[in-house]
N, C-alpha and C positions, 0 to 999 in steps of 0.2 A: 504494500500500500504506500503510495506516496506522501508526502508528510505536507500536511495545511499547514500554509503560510502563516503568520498575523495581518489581519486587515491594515493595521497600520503600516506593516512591511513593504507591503502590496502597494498601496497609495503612494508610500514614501517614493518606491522605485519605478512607479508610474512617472510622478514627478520631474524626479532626477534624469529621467530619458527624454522626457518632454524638453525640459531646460535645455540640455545637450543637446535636441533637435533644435530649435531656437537657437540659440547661439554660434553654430555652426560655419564657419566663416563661410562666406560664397565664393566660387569659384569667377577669376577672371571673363567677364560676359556673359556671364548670366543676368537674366532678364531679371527689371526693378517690379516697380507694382505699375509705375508710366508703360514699360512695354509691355505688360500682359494685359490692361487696360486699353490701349491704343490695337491691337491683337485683335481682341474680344469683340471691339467695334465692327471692325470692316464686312462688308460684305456687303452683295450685288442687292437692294431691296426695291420693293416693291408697296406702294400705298394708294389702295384704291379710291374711288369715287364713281359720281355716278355725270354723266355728261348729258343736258340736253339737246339735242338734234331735229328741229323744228318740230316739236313737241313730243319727240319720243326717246326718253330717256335709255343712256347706252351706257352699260357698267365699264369702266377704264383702268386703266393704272399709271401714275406717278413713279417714274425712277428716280429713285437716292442709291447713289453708289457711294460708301465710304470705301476709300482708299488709302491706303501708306500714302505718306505729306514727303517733299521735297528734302532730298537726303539733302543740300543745300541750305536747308532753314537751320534757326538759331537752334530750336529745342526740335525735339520729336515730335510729330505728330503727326494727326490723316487729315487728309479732306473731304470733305461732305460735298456732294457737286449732286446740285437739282437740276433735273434735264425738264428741255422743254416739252409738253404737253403737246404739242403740234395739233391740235384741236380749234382752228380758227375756225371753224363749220360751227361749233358749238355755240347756244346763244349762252350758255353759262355749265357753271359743274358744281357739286355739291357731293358733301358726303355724305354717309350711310345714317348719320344723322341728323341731315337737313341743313349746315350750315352749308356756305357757301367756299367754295374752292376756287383761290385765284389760279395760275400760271405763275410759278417761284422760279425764278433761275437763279442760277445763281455758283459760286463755289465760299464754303468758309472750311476756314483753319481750324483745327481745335487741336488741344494739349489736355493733359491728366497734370494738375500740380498734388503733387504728394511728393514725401521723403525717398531718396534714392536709398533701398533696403533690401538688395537682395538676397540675404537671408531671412528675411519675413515675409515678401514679396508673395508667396504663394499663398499664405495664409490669408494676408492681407486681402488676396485678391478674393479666393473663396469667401472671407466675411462678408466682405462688403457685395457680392451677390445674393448671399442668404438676408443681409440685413435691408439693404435699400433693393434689389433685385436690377441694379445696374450702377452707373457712374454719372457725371454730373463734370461735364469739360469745361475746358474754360475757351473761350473763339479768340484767337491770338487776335486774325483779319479775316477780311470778309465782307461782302453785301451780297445780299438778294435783291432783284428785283420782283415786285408782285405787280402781274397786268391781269387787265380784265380776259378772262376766256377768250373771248372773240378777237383777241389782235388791239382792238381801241386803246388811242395812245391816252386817251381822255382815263383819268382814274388808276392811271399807272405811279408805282411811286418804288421809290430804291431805297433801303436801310441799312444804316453801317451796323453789322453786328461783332464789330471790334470791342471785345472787352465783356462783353454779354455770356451766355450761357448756353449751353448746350447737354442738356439731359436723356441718358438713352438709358430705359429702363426694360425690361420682360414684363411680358404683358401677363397681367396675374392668370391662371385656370379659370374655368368657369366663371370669368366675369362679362359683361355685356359686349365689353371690346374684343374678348377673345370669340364668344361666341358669333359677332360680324366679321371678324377673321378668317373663320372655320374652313371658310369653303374656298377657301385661295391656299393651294399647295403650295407649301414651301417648310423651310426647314426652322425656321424662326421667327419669335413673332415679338416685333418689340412696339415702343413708345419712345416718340421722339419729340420733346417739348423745346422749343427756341427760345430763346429770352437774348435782346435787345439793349441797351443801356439805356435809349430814348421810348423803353415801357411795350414796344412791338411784341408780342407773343404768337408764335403760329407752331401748331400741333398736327404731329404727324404718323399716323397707325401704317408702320411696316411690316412687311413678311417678308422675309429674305429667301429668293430661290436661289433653288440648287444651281450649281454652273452646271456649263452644257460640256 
């Protein structure tokens, strides 16, 4: 028979390898919590709407592609680049909730500011998925433009969102958003909320498909 520990034993040398994991020096280039966050981002996505076409509404898609940022820039980071809609037929688009959907073009910068740690760096990175279910960037440069559907230069307007926010969150299970998701294949399903310094907010339900 083999011989029971003490609980306290057990604990103590739970502990002690814990530490030791944690402390662990990291090896020359290994990724921080900024590259597994910048990582985590990228990918080819997809955010629907719905397009009106002389009265008959046609389901669409918005491409957000995040991509690795210019090995050239100061710090690290990806770009967000919103393509054009090419829907000048349309008298307007709207999403699955009734607001109304301009035409964003646009590219912005974004960065992860946190502490360069890569010895915590994984951990780090799993908490903050379990705790907020994504990251919260910071938009180094960058403007969007938002035009009306139809081409009209009337109502068009551009926004610096230097300095502003950029939050890419999972879209919870069984919530409302996920369920207008559902039926668009793909491999991910997030929340993309903008935020402006001059107060602009524009929100955007992605699905990331698979590459081809």
């Amino acid at each position: 028979m083999s011989p029971r520990w003490p609980k306290t034993l057990l604990l103590a040398l739970l502990a002690f390898v814990l530490a030791a994991f944690v402390a662990a020096p990291a090896r020359a280039g290994d990724p921080d919590l900024v590259d597994l966050a910048l990582v985590w981002a990228r990918g080819d996505y997809r955010a629907p709407l719905i397009c009106d076409f002389d009265g008959r509404p046609r389901r669409g898609l918005r491409r957000v592609l995040i991509a690795p940022g210019s090995r050239r820039a100061l710090r690290r980071s990806d770009r967000l680049i919103f393509y054009d809609l090419e829907a000048e037929d349309a008298s307007r688009c709207f999403s699955e909730l009734g607001s109304e959907e301009p035409n964003v073009i646009g590219t912005l910068e974004i960065t992860l500011e946190a502490p360069s740690r890569p010895d915590i760096a994984r951990y780090d990175f799993e908490s903050a998925l379990r705790r907020a279910g994504g990251f919260t960037f910071r938009i180094e440069r960058g403007r969007l433009r938002f035009l009306p559907v139809s081409g009209d230069a009337e109502g068009a307007r551009e926004v610096d969102f230097a300095g502003g926010s950029a939050r890419l969150v999972r879209v919870e299970r069984g919530s409302d958003l996920a369920r207008l998701l559902s039926e668009i294949p793909g491999r991910r399903r997030l929340r993309l909320v903008l935020k402006a310094p001059d107060g602009t907010q524009a929100e955007f339900a992605l699905v990331e498909v698979a590459p081809r």
